[in-house]
VEXZASE-539273 format. One line per 4 residues: number of its first residue (from 1); for each residue x, y, z of N, C-alpha, C, O, CB. Coordinates in pm, 1 decimal. Glycine has a CB too. Layout:
residues N
NUM) X Y Z X Y Z X Y Z X Y Z X Y Z  ...
END
This chain:
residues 130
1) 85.1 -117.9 0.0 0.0 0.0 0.0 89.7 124.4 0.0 186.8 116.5 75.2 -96.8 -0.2 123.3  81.3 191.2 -41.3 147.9 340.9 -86.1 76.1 415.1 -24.7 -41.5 406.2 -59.8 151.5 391.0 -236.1  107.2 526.1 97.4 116.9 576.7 196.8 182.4 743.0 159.3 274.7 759.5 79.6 194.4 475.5 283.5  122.1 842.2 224.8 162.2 981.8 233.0 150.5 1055.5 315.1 48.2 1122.0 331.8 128.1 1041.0 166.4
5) 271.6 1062.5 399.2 243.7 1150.6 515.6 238.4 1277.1 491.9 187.0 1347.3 579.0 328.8 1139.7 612.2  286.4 1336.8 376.1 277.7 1482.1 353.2 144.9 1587.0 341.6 133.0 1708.9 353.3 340.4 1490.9 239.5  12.3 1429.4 300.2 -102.0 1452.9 256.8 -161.3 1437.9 409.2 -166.9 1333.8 474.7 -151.9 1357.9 131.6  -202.7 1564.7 446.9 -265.3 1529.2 601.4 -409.5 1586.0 605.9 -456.1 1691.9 563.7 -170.8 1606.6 737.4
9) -462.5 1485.1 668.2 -601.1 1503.2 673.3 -638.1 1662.2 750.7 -567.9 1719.9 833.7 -663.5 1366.1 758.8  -726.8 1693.0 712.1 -785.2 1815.2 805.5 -877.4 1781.0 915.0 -885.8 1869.9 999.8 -865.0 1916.0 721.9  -949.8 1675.0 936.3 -1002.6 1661.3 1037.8 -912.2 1571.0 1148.1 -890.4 1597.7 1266.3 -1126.2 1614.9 1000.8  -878.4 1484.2 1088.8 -783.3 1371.5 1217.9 -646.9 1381.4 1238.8 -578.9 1348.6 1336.0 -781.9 1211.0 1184.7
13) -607.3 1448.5 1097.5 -413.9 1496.1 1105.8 -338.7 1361.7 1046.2 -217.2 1342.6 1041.6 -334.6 1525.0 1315.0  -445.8 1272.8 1001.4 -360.2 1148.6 947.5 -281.3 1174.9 832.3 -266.5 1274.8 761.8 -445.9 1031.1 908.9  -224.0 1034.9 830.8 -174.6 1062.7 631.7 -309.3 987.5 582.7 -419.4 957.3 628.7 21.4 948.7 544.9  -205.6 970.1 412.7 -351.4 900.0 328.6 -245.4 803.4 262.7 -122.5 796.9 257.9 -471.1 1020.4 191.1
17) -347.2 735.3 216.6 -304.1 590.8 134.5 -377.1 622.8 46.3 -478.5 687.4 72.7 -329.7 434.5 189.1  -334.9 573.4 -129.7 -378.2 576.7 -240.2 -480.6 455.5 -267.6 -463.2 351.5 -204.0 -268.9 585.1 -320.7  -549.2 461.3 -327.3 -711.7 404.9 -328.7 -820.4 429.2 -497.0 -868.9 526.4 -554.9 -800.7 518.2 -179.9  -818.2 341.5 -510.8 -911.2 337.3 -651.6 -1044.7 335.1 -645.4 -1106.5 254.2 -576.1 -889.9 223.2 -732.9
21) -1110.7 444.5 -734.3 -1260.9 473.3 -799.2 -1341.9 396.9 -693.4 -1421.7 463.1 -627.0 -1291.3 407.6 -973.7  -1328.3 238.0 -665.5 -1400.7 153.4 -645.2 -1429.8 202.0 -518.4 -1537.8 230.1 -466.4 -1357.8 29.0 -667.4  -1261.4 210.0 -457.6 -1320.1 216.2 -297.0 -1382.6 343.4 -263.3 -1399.5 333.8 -141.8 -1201.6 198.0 -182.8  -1420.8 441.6 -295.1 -1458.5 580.8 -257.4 -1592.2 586.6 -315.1 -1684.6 646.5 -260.0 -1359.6 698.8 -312.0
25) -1605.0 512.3 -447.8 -1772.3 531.7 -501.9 -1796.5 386.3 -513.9 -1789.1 339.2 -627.4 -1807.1 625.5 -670.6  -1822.4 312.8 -421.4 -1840.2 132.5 -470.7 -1962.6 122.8 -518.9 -2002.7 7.0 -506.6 -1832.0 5.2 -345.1  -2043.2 195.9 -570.4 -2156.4 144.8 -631.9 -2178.9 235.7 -788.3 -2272.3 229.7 -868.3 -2287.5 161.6 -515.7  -2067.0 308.8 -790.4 -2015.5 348.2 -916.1 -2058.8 250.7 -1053.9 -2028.6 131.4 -1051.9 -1859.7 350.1 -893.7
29) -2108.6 291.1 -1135.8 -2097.1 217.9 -1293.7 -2023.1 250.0 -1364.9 -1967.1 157.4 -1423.4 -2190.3 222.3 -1378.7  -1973.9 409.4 -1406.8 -1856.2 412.6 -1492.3 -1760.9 395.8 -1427.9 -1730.5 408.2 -1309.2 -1833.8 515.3 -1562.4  -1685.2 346.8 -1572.6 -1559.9 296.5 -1563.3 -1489.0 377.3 -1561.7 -1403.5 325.8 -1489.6 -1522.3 221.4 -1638.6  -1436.0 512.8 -1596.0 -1367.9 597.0 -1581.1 -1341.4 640.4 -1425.5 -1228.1 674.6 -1391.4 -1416.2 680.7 -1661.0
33) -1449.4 637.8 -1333.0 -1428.0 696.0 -1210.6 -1410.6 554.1 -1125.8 -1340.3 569.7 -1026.0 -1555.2 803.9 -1163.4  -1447.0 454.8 -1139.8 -1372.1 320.2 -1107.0 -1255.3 316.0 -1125.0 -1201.0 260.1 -1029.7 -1407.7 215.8 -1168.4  -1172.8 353.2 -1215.1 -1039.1 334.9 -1254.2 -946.6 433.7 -1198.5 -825.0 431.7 -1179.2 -1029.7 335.5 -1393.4  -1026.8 510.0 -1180.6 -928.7 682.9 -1120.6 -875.6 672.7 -987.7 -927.3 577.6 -929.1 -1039.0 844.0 -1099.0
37) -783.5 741.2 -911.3 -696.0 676.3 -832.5 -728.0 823.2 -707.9 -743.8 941.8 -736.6 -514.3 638.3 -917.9  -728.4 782.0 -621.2 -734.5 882.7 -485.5 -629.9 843.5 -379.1 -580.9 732.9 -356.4 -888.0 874.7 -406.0  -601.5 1001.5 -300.6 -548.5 961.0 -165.2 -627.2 1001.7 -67.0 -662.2 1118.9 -53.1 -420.5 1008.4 -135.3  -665.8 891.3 20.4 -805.7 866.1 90.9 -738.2 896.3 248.5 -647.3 824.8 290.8 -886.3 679.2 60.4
41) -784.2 990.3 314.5 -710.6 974.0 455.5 -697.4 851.0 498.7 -778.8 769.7 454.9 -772.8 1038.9 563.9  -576.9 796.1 609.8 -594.7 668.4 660.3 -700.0 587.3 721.7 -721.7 468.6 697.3 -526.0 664.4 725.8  -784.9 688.1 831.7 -888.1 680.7 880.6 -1007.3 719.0 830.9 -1112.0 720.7 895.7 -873.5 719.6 963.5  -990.8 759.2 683.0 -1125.7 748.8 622.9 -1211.6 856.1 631.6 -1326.6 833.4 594.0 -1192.9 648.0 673.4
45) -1184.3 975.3 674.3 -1221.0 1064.3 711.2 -1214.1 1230.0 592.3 -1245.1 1343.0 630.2 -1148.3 1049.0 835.3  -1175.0 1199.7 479.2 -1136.9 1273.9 395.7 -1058.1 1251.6 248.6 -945.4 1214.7 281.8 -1083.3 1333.9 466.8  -1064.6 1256.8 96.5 -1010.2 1200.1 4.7 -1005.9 1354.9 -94.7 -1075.0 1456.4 -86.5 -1097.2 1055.1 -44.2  -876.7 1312.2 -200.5 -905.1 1383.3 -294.9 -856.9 1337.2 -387.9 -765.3 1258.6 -363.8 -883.3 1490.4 -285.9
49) -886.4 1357.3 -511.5 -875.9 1248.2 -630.7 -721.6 1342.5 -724.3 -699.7 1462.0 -744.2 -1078.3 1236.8 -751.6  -632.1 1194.2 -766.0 -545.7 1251.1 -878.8 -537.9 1323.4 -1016.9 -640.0 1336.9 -1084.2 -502.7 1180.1 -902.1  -479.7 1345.8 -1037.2 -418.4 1410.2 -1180.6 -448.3 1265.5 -1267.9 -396.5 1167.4 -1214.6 -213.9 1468.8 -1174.5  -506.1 1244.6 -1363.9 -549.4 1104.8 -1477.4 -422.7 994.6 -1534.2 -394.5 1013.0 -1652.6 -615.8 1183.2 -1642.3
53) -370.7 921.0 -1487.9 -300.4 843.1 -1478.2 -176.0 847.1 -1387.1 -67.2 815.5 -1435.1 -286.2 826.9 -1580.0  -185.4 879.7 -1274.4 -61.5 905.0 -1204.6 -155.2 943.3 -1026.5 -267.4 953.7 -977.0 48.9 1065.3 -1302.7  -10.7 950.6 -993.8 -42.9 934.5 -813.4 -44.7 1093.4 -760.2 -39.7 1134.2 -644.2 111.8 831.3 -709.6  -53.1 1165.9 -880.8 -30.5 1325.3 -803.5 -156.4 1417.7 -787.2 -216.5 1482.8 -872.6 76.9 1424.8 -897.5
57) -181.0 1402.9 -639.5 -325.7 1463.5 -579.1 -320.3 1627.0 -662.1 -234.3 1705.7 -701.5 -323.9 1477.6 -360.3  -470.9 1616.7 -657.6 -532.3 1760.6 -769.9 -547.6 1834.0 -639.1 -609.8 1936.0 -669.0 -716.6 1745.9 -890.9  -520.4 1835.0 -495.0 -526.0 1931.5 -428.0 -471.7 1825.6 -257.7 -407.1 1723.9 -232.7 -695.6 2016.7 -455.1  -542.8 1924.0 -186.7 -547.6 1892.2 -59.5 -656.7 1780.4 0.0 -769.4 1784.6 -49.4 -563.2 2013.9 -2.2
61) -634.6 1699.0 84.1 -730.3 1621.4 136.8 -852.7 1700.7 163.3 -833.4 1807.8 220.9 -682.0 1557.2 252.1  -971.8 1670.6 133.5 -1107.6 1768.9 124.6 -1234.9 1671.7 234.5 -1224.3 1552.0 261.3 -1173.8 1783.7 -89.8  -1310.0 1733.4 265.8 -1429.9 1652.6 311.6 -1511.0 1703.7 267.7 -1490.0 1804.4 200.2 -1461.1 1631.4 435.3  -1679.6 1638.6 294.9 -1760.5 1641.8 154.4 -1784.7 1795.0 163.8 -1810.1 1852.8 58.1 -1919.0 1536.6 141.1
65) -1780.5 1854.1 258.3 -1887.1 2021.6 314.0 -1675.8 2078.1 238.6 -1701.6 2181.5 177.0 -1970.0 2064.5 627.6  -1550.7 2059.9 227.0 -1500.4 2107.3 135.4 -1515.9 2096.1 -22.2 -1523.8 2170.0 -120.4 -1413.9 2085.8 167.7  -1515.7 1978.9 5.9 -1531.1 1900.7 -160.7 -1670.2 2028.5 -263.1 -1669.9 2086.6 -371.6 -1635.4 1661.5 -125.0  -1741.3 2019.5 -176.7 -1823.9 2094.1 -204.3 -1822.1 2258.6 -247.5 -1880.7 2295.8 -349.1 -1879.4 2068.6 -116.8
69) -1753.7 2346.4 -165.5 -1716.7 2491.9 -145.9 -1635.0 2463.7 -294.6 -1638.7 2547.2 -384.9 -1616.9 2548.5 21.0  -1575.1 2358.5 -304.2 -1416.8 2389.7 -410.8 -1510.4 2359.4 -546.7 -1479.4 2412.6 -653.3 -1232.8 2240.4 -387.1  -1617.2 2278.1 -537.4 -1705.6 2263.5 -632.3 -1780.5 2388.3 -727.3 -1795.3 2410.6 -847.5 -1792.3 2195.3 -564.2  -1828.9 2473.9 -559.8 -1899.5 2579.8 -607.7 -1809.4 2718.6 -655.9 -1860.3 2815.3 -712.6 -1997.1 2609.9 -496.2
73) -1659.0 2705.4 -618.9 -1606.4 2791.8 -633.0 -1548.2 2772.6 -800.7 -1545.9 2868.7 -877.6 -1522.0 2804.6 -515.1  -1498.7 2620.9 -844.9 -1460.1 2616.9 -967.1 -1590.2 2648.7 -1037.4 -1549.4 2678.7 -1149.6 -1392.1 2489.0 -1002.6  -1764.0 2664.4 -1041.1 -1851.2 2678.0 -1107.9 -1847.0 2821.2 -1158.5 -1874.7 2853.7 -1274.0 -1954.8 2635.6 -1045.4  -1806.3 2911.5 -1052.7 -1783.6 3060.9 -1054.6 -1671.3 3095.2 -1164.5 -1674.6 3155.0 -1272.1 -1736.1 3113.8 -903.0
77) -1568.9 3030.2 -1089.0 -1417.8 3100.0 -1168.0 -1417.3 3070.3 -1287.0 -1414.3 3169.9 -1359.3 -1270.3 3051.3 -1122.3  -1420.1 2905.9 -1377.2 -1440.4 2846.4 -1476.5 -1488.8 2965.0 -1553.1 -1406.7 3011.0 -1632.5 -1520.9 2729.6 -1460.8  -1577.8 3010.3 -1547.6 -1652.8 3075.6 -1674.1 -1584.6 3191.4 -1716.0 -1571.5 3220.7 -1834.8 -1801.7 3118.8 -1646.7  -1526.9 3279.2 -1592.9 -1401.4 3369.5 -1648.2 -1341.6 3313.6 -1752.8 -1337.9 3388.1 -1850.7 -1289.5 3393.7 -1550.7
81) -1279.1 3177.5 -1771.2 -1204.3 3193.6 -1875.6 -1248.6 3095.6 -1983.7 -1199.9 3096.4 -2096.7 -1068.0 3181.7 -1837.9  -1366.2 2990.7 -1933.5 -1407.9 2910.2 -2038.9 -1513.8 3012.8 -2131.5 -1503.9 3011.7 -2254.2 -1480.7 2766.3 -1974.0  -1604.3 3091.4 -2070.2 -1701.8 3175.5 -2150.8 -1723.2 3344.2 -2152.2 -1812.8 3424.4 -2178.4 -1824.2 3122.7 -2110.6  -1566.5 3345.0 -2101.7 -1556.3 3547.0 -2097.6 -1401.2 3562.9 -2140.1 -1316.0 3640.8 -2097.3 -1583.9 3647.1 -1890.6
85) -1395.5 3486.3 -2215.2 -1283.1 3510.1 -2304.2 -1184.6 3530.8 -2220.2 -1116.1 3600.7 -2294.9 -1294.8 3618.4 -2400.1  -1128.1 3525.0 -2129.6 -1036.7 3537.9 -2023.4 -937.1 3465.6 -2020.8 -968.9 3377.3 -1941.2 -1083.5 3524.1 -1918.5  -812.7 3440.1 -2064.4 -749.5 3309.7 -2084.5 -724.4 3252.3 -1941.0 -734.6 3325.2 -1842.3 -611.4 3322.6 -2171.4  -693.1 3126.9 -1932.4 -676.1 3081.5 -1772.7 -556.7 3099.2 -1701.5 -550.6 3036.4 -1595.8 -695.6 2942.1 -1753.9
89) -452.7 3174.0 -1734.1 -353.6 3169.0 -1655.0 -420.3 3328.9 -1595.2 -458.3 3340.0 -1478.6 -185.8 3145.1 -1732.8  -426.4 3453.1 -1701.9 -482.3 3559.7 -1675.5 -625.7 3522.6 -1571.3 -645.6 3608.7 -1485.7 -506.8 3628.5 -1818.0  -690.7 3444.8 -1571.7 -762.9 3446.2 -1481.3 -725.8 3414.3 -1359.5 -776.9 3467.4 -1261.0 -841.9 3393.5 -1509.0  -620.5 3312.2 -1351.5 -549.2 3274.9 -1208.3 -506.9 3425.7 -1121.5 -541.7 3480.6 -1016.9 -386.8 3172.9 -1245.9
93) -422.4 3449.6 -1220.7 -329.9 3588.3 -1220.2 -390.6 3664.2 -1083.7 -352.2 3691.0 -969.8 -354.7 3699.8 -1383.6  -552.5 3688.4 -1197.0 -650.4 3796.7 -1087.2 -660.2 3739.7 -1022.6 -608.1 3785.9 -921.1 -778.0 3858.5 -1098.5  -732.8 3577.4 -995.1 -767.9 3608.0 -888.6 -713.7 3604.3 -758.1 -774.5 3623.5 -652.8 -842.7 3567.2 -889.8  -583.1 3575.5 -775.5 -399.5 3525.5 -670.5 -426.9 3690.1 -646.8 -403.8 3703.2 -526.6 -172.8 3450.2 -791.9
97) -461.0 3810.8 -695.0 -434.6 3893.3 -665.0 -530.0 3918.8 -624.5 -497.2 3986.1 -526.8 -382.9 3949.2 -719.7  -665.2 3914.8 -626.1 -771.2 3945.8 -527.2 -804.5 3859.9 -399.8 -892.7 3881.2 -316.6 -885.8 3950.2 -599.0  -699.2 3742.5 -405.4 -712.8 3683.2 -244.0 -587.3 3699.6 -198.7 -547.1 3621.3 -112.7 -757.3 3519.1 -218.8  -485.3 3823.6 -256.4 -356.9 3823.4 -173.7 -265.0 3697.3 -168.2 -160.7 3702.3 -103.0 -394.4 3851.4 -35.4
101) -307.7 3565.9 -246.4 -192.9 3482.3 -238.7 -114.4 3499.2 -351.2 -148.7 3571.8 -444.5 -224.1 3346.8 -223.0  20.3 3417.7 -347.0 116.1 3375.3 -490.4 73.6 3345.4 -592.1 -33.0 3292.7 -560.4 193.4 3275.0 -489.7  81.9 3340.5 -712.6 -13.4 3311.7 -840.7 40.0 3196.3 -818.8 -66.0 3134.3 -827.9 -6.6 3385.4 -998.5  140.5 3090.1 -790.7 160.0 2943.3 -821.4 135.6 2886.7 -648.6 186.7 2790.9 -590.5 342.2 2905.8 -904.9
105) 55.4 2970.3 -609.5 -11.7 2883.5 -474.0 -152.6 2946.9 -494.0 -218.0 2956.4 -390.2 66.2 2919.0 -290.2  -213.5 2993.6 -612.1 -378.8 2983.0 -648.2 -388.0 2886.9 -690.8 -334.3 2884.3 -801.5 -450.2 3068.0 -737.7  -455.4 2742.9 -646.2 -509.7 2692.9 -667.6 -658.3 2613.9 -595.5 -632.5 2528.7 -510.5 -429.3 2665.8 -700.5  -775.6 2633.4 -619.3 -911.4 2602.1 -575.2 -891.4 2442.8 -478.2 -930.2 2403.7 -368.1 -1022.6 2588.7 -732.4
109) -818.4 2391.1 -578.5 -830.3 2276.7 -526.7 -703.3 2246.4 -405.8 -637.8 2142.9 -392.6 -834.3 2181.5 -649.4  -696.3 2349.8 -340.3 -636.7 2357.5 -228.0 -683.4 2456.4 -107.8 -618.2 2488.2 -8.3 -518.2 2380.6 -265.7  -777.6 2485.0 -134.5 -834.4 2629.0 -51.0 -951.3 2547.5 62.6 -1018.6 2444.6 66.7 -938.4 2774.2 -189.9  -930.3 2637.9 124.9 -1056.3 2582.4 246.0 -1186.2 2680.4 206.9 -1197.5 2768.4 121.5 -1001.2 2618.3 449.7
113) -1281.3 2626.0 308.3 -1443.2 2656.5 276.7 -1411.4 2788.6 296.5 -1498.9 2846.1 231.9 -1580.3 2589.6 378.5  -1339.1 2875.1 346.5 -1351.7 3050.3 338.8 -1327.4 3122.0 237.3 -1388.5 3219.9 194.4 -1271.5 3119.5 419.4  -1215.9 3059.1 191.5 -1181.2 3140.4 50.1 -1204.5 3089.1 -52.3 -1168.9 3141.1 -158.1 -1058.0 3174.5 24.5  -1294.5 2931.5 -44.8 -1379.2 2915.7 -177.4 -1483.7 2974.2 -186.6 -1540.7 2973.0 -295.7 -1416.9 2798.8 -209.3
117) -1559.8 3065.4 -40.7 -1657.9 3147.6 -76.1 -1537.9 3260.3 -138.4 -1516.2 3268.6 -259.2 -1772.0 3193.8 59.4  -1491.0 3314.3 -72.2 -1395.9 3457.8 -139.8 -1381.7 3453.0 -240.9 -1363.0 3561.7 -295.5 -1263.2 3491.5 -109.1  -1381.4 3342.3 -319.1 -1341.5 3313.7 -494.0 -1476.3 3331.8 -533.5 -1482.2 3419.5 -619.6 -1270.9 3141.1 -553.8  -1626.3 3267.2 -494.9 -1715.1 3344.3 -565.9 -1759.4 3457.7 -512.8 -1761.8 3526.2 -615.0 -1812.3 3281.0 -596.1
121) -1795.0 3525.4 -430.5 -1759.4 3680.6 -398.9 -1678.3 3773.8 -541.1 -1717.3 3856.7 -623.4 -1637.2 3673.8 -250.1  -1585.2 3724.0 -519.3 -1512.6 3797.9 -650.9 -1532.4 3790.1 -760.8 -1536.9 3886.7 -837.1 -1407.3 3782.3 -671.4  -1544.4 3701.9 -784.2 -1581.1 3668.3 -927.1 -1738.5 3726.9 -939.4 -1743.9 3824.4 -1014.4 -1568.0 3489.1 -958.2  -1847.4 3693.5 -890.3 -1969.1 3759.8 -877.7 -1940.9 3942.1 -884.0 -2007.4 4013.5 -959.0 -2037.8 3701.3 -727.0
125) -1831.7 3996.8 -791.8 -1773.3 4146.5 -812.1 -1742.4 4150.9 -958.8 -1806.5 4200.1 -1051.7 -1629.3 4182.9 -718.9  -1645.0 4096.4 -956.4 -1588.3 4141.3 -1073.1 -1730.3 4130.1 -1244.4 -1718.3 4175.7 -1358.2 -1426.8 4019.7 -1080.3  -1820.7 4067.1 -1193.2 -1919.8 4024.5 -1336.8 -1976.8 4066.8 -1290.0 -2075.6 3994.9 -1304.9 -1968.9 3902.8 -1405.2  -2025.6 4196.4 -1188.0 -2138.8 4277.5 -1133.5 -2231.3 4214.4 -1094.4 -2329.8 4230.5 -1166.5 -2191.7 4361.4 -1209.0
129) -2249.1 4138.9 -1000.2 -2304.2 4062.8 -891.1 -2446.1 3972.5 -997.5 -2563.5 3944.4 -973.1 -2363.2 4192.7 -737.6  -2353.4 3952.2 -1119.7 -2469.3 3882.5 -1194.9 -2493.4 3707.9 -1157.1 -2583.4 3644.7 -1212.4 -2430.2 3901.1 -1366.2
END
């Protein structure tokens, strides 16, 4: 079993062990999310799924009330650059600069439930609270 202490849970402080589609959605039918690979806290208490063929987590260990915030926050940001012509690094850019972090430490899929509201906040600002 392949083990990560670097990956620490937010609720228990564990590490995580890597874990397939099956075990996180076992009543799953596609095969694509069966096959996809996670690091699942040890104690079960938190997961977040890899990058598509490889062991490198797309963020931080999440639980579902995160999983969720990072959900609603990529629904917001996404459209900056998928449907407002915005290219996506320029969209990172802003918004690293409207939450005061590093542009290569913006990423959603590392943020906690506060500043995945702050990401739609802004983004809602910036598109006039449409």
């Amino acid at each position: 079993m392949t083990e990560r202490k670097d990956l620490v849970c937010p609720v228990c402080g564990g590490g995580a062990e890597i874990v397939s589609g099956k075990d996180i959605y076992p009543l799953a039918k596609k095969i694509s999310l069966c096959e996809s690979r996670f690091w699942r806290c040890v104690n079960g208490c938190s997961y977040v799924g890899c990058h598509p063929r490889t062991h490198k987590p797309l963020g931080t260990l999440a639980t579902a009330d995160m999983r969720w915030a990072r959900m609603k926050a990529h629904e917001a940001f996404d459209v900056l650059w998928r449907d407002k012509g915005m290219r996506r690094p320029t969209a990172y850019r802003w918004l690293a600069g409207e939450l005061g972090l590093e542009y290569g430490k913006c990423h959603i899929g590392s943020m906690d439930i506060e500043t995945c509201r702050k990401v739609v906040e802004a983004v809602e600002k910036l598109r006039g609270g449409q």
